[in-house]
C-alpha positions in Angstrom: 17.6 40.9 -12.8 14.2 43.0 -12.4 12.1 42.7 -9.6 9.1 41.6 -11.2 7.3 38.7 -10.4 7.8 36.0 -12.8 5.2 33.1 -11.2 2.3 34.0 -9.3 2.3 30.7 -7.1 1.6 32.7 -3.7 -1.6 33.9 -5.7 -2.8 30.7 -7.0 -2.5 28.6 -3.6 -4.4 31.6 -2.0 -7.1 31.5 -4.2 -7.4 27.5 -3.8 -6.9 27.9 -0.2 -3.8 25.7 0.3 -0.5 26.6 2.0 3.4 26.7 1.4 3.5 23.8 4.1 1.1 21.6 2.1 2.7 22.4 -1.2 6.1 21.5 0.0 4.8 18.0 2.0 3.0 17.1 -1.5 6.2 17.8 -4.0 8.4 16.5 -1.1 10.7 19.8 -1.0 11.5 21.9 2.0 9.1 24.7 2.9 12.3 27.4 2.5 12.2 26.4 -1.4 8.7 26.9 -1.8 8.8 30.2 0.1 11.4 31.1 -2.1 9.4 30.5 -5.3 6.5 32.2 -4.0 8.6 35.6 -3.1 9.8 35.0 -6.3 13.6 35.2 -5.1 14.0 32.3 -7.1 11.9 30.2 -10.0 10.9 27.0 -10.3 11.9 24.9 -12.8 9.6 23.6 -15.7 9.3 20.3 -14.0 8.1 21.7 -11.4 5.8 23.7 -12.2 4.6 21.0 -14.1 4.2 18.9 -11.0 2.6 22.2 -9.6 -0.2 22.6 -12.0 -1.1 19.0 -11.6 -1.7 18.8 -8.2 -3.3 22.1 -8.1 -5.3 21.1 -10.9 -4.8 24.3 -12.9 -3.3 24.7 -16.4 0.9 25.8 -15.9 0.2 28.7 -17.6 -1.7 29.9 -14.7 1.3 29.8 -12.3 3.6 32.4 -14.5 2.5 36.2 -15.0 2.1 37.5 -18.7 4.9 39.4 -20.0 2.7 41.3 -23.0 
């Protein structure tokens, strides 16, 4: 697999000012999972990002990178 980031959720809760801690208290997951989806070692799934977008309040198209 390439090592080019997929999701750009680090990005996103940096420009809203929120944390991996607060992300993982509000979706109920444990902060290693969220600190692997912002690394990108591993991806989040649709649901997920879903229930990303919404409590960020951001369209999910804003939490994955382009590929053109």
């Amino acid at each position: 697999m390439s090592e080019r980031a997929i999701n750009r959720l680090k990005a996103v809760l940096a420009e809203q000012g929120k944390t991996n801690k607060w992300l993982a208290l509000a979706l109920g997951k444990n902060e290693t999972t969220i600190s692997r989806w912002c690394t990108n070692e591993v991806q989040p799934s649709m649901d997920s990002l879903v229930a990303i977008a919404q409590l960020l309040q951001i369209d999910v198209r804003d939490l994955i990178n382009p590929t053109k």
